[in-house]
Structures are given as C-alpha cells and as structure tokens.
VOGU-3710 file (C-alpha; in Angstrom, 3 decimals, decimal comma):
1> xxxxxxxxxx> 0,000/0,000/0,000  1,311/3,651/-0,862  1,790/5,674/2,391  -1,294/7,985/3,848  -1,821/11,488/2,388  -1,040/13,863/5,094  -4,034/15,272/6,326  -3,608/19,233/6,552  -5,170/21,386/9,566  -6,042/24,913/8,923
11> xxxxxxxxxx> -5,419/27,076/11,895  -5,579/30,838/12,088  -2,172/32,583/13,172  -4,098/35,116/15,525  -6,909/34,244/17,338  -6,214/29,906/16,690  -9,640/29,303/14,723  -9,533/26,409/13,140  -11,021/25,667/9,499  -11,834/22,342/7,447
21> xxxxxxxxxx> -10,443/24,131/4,315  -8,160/26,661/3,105  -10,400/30,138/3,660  -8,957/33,974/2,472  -10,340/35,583/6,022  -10,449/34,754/9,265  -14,057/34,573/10,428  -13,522/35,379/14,240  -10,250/37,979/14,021  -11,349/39,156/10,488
31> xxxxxxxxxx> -7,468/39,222/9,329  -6,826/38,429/5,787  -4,127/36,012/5,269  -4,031/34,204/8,782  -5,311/30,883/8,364  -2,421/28,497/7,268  -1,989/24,919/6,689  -0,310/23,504/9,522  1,269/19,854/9,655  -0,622/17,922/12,172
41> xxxxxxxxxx> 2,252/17,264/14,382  2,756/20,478/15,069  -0,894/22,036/16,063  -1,882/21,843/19,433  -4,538/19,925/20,922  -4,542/17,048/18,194  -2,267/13,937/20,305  0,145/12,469/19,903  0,862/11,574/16,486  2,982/7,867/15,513
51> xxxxxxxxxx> 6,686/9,334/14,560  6,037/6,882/11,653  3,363/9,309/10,560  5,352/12,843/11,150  5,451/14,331/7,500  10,016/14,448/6,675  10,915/18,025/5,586  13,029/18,857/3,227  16,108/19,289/5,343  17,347/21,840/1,921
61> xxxxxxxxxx> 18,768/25,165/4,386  18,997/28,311/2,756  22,657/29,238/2,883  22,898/33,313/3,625  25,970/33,981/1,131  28,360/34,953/3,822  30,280/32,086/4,295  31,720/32,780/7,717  28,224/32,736/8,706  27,155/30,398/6,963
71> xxxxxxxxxx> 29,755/27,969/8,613  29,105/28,997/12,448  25,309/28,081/11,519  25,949/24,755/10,563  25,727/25,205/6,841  22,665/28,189/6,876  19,563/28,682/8,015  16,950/25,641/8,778  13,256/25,988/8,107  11,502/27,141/11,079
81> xxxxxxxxxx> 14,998/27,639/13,122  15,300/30,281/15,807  18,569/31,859/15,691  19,606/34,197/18,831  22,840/36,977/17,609  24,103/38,284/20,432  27,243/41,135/21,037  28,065/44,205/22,646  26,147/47,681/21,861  28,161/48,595/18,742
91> xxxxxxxxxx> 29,824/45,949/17,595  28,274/44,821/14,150  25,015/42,637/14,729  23,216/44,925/12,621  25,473/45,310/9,935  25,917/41,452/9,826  22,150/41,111/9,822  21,577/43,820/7,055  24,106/41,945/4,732  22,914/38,525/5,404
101> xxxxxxxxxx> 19,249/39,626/4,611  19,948/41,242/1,900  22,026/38,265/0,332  18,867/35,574/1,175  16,080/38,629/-0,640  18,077/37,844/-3,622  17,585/33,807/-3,534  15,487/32,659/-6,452  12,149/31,983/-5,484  10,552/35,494/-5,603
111> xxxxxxxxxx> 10,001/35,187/-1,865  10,693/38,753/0,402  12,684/38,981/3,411  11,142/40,897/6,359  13,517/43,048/8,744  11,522/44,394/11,550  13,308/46,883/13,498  12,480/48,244/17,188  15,402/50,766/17,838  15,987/52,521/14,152
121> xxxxxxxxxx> 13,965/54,254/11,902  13,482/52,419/8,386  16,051/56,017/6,702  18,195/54,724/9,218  18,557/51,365/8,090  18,314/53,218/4,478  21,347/55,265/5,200  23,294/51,992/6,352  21,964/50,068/3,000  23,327/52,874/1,038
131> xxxxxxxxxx> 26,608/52,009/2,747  26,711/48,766/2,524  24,746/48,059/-0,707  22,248/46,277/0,501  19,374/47,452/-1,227  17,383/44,422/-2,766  13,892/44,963/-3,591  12,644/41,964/-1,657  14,150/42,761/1,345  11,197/45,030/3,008
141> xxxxxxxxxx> 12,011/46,931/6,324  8,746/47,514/9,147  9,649/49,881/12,045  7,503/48,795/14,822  7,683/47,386/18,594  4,304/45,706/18,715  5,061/42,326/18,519  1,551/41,421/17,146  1,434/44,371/14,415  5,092/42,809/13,031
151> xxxxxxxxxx> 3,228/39,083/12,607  0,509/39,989/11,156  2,461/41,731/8,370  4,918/38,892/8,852  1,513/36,683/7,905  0,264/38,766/5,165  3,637/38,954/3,453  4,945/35,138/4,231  8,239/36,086/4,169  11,635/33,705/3,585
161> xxxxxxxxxx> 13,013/35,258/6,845  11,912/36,571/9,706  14,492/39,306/11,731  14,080/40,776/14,479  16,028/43,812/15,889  15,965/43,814/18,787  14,055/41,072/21,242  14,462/43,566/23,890  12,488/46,442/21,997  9,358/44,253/21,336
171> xxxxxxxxxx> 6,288/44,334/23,595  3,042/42,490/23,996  0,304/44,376/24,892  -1,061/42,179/27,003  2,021/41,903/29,467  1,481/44,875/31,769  5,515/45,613/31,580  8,323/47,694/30,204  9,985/46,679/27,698  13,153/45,000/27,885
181> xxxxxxxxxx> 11,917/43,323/31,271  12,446/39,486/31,884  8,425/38,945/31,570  8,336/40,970/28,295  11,488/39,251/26,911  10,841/35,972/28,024  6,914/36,047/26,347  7,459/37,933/23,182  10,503/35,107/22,821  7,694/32,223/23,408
191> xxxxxxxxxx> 4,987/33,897/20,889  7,652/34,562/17,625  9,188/31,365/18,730  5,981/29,578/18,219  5,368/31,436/15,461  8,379/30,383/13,699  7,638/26,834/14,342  4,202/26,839/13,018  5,027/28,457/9,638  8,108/27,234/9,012
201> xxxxxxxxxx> 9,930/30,314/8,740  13,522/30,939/10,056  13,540/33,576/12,659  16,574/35,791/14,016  16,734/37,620/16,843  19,074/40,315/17,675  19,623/40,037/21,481  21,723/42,516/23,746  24,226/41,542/26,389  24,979/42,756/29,902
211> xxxxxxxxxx> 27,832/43,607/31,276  29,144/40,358/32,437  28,801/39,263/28,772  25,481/37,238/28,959  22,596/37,814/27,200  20,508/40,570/28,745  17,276/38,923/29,756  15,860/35,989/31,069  17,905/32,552/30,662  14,726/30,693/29,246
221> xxxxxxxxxx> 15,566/33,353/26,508  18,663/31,060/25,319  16,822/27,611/25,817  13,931/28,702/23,477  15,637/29,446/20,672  17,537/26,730/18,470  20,850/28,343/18,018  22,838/31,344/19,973  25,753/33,102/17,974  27,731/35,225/20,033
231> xxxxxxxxxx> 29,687/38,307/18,004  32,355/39,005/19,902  35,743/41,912/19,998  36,465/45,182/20,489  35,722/47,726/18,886  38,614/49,443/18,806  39,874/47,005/16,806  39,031/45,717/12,960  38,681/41,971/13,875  35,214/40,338/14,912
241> xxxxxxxxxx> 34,816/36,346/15,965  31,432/35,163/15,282  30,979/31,636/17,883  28,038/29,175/18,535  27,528/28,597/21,898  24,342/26,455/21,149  23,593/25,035/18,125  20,705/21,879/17,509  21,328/21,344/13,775  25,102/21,677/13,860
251> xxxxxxxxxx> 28,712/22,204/15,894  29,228/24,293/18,605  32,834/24,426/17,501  32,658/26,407/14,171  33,404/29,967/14,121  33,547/32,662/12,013  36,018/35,645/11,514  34,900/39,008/10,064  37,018/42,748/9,666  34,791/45,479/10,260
261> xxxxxxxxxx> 35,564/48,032/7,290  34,310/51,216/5,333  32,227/49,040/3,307  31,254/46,906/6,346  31,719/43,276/7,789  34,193/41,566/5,525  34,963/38,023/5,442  38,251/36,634/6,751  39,252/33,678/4,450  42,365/33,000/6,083
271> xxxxxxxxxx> 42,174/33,564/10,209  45,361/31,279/10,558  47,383/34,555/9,277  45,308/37,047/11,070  46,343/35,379/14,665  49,532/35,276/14,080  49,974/38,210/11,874  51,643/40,138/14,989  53,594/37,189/16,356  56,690/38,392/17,808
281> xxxxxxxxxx> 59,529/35,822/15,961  62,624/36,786/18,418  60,919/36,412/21,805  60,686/34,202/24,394  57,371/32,864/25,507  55,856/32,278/22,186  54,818/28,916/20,696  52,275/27,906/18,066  49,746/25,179/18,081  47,004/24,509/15,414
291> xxxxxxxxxx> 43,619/24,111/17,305  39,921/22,957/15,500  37,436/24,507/15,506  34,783/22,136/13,963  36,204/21,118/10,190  38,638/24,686/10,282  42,255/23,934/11,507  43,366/27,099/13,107  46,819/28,494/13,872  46,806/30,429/17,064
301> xxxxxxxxxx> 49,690/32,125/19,398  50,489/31,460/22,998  52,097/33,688/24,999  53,448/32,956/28,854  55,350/35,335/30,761  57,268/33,293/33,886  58,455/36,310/36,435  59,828/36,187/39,764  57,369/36,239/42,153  57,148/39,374/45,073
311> xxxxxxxxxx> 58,649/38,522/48,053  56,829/37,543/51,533  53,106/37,424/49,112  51,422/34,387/46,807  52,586/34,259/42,999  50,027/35,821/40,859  48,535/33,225/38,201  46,321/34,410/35,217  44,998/32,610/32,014  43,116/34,499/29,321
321> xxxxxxxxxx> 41,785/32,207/25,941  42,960/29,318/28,293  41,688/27,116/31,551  43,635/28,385/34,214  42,957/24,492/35,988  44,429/23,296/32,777  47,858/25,741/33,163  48,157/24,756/36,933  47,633/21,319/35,984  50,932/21,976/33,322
331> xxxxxxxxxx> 52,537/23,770/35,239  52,728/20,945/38,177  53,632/18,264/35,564  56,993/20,652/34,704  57,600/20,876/38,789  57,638/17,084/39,328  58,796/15,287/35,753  61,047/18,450/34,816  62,322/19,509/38,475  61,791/23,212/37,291
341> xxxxxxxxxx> 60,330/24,517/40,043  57,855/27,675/38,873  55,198/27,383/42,496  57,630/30,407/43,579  56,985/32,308/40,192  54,176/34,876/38,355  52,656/32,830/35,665  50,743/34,413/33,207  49,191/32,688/29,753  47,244/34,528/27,501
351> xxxxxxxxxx> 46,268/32,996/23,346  47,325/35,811/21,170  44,544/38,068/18,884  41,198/36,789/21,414  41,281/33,236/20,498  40,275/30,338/22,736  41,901/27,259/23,332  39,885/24,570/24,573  41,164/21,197/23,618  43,949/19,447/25,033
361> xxxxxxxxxx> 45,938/19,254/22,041  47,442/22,704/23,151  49,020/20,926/26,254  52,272/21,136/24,397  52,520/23,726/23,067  51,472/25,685/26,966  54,326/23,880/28,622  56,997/24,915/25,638  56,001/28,531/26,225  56,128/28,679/29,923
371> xxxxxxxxxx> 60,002/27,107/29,304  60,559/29,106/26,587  59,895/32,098/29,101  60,959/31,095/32,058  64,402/29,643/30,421  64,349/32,999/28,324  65,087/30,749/25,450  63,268/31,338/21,891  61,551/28,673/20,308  62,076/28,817/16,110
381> xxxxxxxxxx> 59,640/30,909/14,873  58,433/28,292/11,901  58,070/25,461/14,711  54,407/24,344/14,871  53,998/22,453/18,280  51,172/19,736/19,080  50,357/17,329/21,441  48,396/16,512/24,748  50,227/16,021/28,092  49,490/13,344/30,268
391> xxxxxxxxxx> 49,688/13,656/34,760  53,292/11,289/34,466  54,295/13,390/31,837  53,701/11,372/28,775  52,788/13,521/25,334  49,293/11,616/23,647  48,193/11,992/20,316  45,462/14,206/18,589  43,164/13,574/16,149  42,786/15,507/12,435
401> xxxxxxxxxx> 46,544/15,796/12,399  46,519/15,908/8,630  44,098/18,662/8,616  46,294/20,559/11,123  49,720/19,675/9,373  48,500/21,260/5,682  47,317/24,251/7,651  50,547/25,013/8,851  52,392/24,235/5,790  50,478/26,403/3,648
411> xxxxxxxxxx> 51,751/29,386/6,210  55,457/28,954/6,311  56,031/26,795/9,070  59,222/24,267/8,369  58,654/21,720/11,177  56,456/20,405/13,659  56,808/19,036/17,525  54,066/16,394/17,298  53,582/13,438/19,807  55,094/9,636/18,342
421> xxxxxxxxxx> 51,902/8,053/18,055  50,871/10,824/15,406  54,191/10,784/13,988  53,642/6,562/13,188  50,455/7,240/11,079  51,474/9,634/8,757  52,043/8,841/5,371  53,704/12,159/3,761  53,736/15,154/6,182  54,220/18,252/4,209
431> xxxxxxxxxx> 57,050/19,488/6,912  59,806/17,980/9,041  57,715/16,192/12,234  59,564/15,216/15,438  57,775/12,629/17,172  58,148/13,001/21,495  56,562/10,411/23,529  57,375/12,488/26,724  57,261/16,037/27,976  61,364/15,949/28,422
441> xxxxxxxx> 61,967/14,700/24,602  60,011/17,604/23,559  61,866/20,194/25,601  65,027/18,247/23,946  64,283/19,036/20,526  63,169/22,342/21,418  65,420/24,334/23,373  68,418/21,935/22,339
//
C-alpha cells in the first residue's frame, strides 16, 4: 500500500480558529491572510501523532551567502529555526544582519525577506543600506515594537526570513511591563518562537548583552531558541569572531572571523594569518599550536610570561583564551617530571589576537612557552607544536593531524613538535615532524 496522504489542519495565526479548508479571512479575528496549513504534528490539541506518521521536511537550508556565517550556523539557516545573535552595543550585529538579509532577498524563489526593526527608523537602516549596498527589492524593512502588528504583516507577506532587531524592543500588549523586562522578553521570545515553528519560517533575533557578557534577559531566553551566535571583539579594533555557543542542527565548535571596514563586515578567508599576523619571531614565551574549531584547523599564538614572584606574598597566576585548571595542571607536571620549580613564580598565559583554546591538544605547546619564558630561550619561529600532556608526563596523540599539518604548511612553518603516536600514522607530512613520547623529549628538541 502507498503511504497515507497527510491530512492538513487549517489554523488561524491570531486568534487559533480552526477551518476544514483553506479560507482567504479569518471569520472570528477578520485578518486576511491568517489561516495556514499547519502539519498535524505540530498544532496543538490534536495527540500524539505515531513518529512513523510525522510528514520528513526537506532538510534543503537556505545558505545566507556569507560564508563565515554560513559555517558557524551549521551550513545556513533551517526551516523554522530560531537563531539568537548576540554582542556588545556597537559591535556589528546589525550590519551582519543587514548583509545577510539582503544576500537571502536575492535567492530565487521570488520570496521577500522581512527586517523588523524596534530601535531605528526604516532612513536609518536606508542610510546603512546605502553604505553597505544592501538594497534588494525583496528585502522590506517595518519599524515597529508591537510584537503582534510585526506578525501579522509577517503573515500577510509570508516572508523567507523573519528578523528581528531587537528582542528587547518588542512588547506584547497584554504583558502589563516595560519593555526589555524578563516577563516581556521571556513572552514575546515564546509567541515569535511559536510562530516560527508553526510556519516554518527561520527567525533571528538580535539580542543585547549585559555587562558580564550574557545575554541581557531571562535565561529561558537562550533555551527557546535553536541556536545562539555570540559576536564578539572590540571595537577598537578591525577583527570580529562570530561563535556558537548552542547550536541543535550543527557544531558548537565552528566559528567565524569578520574585519569590520568602510564598506562593512568583511569576510576573513584565512584567520590562521590574522592570529599570528603580529607574532613576535625573536621572543621568548611564544609557541604555536594549530587548534579545530569544527572542520577549520586554526593556527593560534600562545604567549606565557614566567616572572619572579614578590617577596613575603602568593605568585600571581592568570589565564586568558585558556583554563587556568588546565595551566596549573601543566605547570605541576613541569615541577615534578622536569624539576623546574615555577610554584615560587608569576605565571601568566594569555592565546594571542582573542582566540580560545579549549582542547587538550594545546598541552604542548602551553608547557613549551612557559620554558621558553621562564628559560628565556626562543623557540624557532616556523616550529608548529602539538600534542596533549598526560599527569606522568607522557605527550598523547590528537586527532585531524593531517588537517592541522597542511594548515601550517600552507603558512610557512618548516617543522612540527608532534607526539610519536601521530608521527607513526602519517604517510607524507608536508614538513619535518619530530615525534616526542614524553614532555622531556620535547623540551630536547626544542630548546636543544
């Protein structure tokens, strides 16, 4: 037998009502354009439905044209997926958003793209599309706060996108609060988020942070939504990192790179060379590891600085980009295998240009630069330095070495500090390797 037409429920987007066929106008809220079909498994009130039964979508995302975006999403955006962008006041949500909307407007499909904005006016945004060149026909602009008032055009229109800028502009009129407050934010999040799921329709939201760095508003804020991008730098400086910190239909370990310019947010192709574009080559207390970041090999500095510690108080100990349990941790493995004895000394680590390092595979590399400084010893500048360091001192192997390996060669480096076991399994490295199955092999080869 041939599977079971899916049976479609009309529901209206307003007021709920419910029809046996498609109709033009609501008859209870008298809005044109509101009753949909919905999918049965996802209107309330009809059961449970037999995941046998649940109509398969078509999975096809709808990939925004900025590639760095594209890759922290997961590949683009997913039909009815919830997107949270989050970053300082001033640091290029907007202008990321703009550009992004403006690339999906020009999709084929003659479907618009609908930018609602609560904090400029629509010759503002015009003023920044002149900039920027944004200016596609489909993508249609709605200054308003009402969250109702933006879906009902949202409904009328049945847009490709849905943005909104920002969450903590929009109101409900039924919430007796200001807006901004955690029971505005937290409903107005629940109503387009529902929205979003019903219709089908990818939804960003442009969120604010506080200034501890979390997103301003309640926390249920962040579980509603499907996927929370985090823009982060300075903005005294060019260089923006765009990061997942939650992501359902992809990594959490991808991450974009962006230069703010005249024109706007460009696209950094190569972020190996932008972290190590300022990397001092004649000082101590520098060594290089490649760390990944979902599929992307990345090249990034790390600095240590070993001083004397003042006399009579405790030794001062900071880690920025790094665990500072994972530098103690190092730093007692060079005390007991290496007898160098730093629990009298200043310690600080920091990863160069506002990376992070999170995986262990930068063990290595953290040890050889707390040496390098504390021996005041250089380590070659084209020395690439990998591996993961065990409590008795042992040096383990990483995974996607060949990934990391290329990465390096195509920047210059020469050679590469890797642990044995790593060394055994490649076939042609494109650079000299020196396999160390122990933390004092590798401070042989390097500071020989």
């Amino acid at each position: 037998m041939g599977a079971k037409a899916e049976r479609l429920v009309y529901e209206c987007d307003g007021c709920g009502y419910r029809a046996p066929k498609a109709i033009g106008k609501c008859p209870m809220c008298n809005v044109f354009g509101a009753v949909r079909a919905r999918s049965p498994a996802v209107v309330e009130g009809l059961g449970p439905v037999p995941i046998s039964e649940v109509p398969l979508g078509a999975g096809q995302r709808d990939r925004t044209g900025i590639g760095e975006l594209d890759r922290a999403l997961g590949g683009g955006l997913v039909p009815g997926g919830v997107i949270l962008l989050a970053g300082d006041p001033g640091i290029g949500k907007s202008t990321l958003l703009l550009s992004a909307l403006d690339r999906l407007a020009q999709l084929p499909g003659q479907r618009p793209v609908l930018y609602v904005s609560g904090e400029e006016s629509l010759q503002q945004i015009r003023l920044r599309g002149e900039r920027l060149q944004t200016l596609s026909p489909e993508l249609h602009l709605l200054a308003d706060t009402d969250v109702d008032s933006a879906l009902r055009h949202a409904n009328r229109l049945e847009p490709r996108v849905l943005a909104i800028d920002s969450i903590q502009t929009m109101h409900l009129k039924s919430v007796d609060s200001a807006c901004g407050s955690v029971a505005q934010v937290r409903e107005v999040g629940q109503k387009l988020t529902s929205w979003a799921k019903a219709t089908g329709t990818p939804l960003i939201l442009v969120g604010h942070v506080t200034k501890d760095g979390s997103i301003a508003g309640p926390r249920v804020l962040e579980h509603l939504v499907d996927t929370v991008l985090y823009f982060e730098g300075d903005r005294s400086h060019a260089y923006r990192v765009l990061r997942a910190h939650k992501n359902r239909f992809g990594s959490t370990n991808e991450i974009g790179v962006f230069e703010m310019k005249s024109e706007g947010l460009v696209e950094v192709p190569n972020p190996s060379a932008l972290f190590l574009a300022e990397r001092p080559r004649e000082s101590s207390g520098s060594a290089v590891v490649a760390t990944m970041n979902g599929s992307r090999p990345l090249l990034v500095e790390v600095q240590a600085l070993v001083a004397g510690g003042s006399c009579g108080g405790s030794p001062r100990r900071a880690a920025i980009g790094v665990d500072a349990s994972r530098v103690a941790l190092l730093t007692a493995v060079l005390e007991k295998k290496q007898g160098i004895v730093l629990s009298d000394q200043d310690i600080y680590v920091s990863v160069a240009g506002g990376a992070v390092l999170q995986e262990p595979a930068g063990d290595l590399s953290i040890a050889a630069a707390l040496l390098s400084s504390f021996r005041d010893q250089r380590i070659e500048p084209g020395t690439l330095i990998l591996g993961e360091i065990g409590l008795a001192g042992e040096v383990r192997a990483v995974g996607q070495i060949d990934q990391r390996l290329a990465e390096a060669a195509q920047l210059g480096f020469t050679r590469c500090v890797l642990p044995a076991g790593n060394q055994r399994r490649l076939r042609s490295p494109p650079l000299a390797v020196h396999g160390v199955s122990t933390l004092g092999e590798a401070m042989e080869v390097l500071f020989a």
